[in-house]
N, C-alpha and C positions, 0 to 999 in steps of 0.2 A: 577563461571559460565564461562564455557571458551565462546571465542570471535570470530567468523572468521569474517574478511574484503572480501566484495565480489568483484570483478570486472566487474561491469555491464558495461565496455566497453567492452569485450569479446563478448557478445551479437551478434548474426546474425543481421545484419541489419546496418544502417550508423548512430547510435546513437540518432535519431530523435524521440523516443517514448516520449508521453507529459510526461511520469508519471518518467521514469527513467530516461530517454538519455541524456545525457551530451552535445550534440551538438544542441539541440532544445532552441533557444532565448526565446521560449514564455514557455516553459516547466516549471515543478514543481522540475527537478533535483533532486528526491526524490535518496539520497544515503546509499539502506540497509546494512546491516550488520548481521551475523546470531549470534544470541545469545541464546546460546542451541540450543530449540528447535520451537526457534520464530525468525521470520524476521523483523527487529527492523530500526527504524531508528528514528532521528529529524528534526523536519522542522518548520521554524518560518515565515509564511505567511504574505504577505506584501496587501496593500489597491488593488493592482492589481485582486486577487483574492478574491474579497468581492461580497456579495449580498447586503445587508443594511447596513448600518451603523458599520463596528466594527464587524464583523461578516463573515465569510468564509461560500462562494456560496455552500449548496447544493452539487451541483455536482462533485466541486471539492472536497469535503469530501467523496462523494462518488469513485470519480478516487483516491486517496489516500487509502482507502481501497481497492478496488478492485487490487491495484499494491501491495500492501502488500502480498496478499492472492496469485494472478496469479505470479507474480513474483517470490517468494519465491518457485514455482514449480518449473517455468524455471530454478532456480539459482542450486537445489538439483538434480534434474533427466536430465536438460541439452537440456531435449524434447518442444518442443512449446506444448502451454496449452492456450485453450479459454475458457472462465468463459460463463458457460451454462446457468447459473441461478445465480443471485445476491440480496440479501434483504438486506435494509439498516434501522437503528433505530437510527433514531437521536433524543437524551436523551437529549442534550442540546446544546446552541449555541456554535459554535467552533468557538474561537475568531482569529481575524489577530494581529501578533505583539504581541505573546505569543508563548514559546516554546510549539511544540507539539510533543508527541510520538506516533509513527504510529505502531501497531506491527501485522505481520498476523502469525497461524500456522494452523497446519494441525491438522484436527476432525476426520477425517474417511478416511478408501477408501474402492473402492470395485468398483475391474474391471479396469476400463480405467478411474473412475469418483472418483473426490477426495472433498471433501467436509471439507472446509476450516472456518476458521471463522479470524475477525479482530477486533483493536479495534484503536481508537485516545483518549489517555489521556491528562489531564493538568498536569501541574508542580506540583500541589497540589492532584493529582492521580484521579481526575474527569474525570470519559468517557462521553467524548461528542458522543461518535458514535458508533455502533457494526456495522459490518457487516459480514457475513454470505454467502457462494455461495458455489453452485457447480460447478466445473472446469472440463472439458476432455483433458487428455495428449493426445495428438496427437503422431499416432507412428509414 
C-alpha cells in the first residue's frame, strides 16, 4: 500500500486549527498521512482530553473524526471544505493513554457535496466510533 506524507503546514491559515495545526498549544496535533485511499493517522490521548474517568470527551472524538473526513478533502482537492452535516456512533468508550487510529475516506460525491465516512480503532482493531458527514468543496 503505498504511503504519502502530507504537509499540513502548507495549509492557508497560521497553523492554529485545534484538529490539525501544529502551532495551536491546546490543539490535538492530529498528523495525517494518506494511505491509499484513506487519511490515516495516530494519536494517543492524554487525561487533558477526558470526560470521566479513562475515557476521551465526546466531542473530541467527534473533532477527530470530522478532521479526518474534512481534512482529507482539503489535503486531495487543495479547495476549503465545510462539513454540512455530521453523525457520529459511538460503539464504545474511546480510552486516553491507548494508541488510536483515526482514519477518514471518501463514500460518494455528487456535485459540489462529498459524502465522507470515518472511523477511531484500537490496537486490537475495535471501533470505538464511526462517523459519517457530508462536506461542500467550496469553489
Amino acid at each position: 500500500m503505498e504511503e504519502k506524507v502530507l504537509n499540513r503546514n502548507q495549509a492557508e491559515g497560521d497553523g492554529y486549527c485545534f484538529g490539525c495545526g501544529p502551532n495551536n498549544p491546546y490543539g490535538l496535533h492530529l498528523d495525517f498521512r494518506e494511505e491509499g485511499e484513506r487519511f490515516v493517522t495516530k494519536k494517543t490521548l492524554t487525561r487533558e482530553y477526558q470526560s470521566y474517568g479513562g475515557t476521551v470527551h465526546g466531542g473530541i472524538v467527534s473533532t477527530m473524526l470530522d478532521e479526518a473526513m474534512g481534512g482529507y478533502l482539503y489535503e486531495i482537492s487543495g479547495k476549503r471544505s465545510v462539513t454540512a452535516r455530521m453523525d457520529v456512533r459511538y460503539r464504545h468508550p474511546t480510552p486516553v493513554g491507548e494508541e488510536l487510529t483515526i482514519s477518514g475516506w471518501i463514500d460518494s460525491k455528487k456535485g459540489k457535496f462529498v459524502k465522507m465516512k470515518a472511523e477511531i480503532a484500537l490496537p486490537d482493531g475495535t471501533i470505538t466510533a464511526e462517523g459519517t458527514a457530508t462536506i461542500a468543496v467550496m469553489e
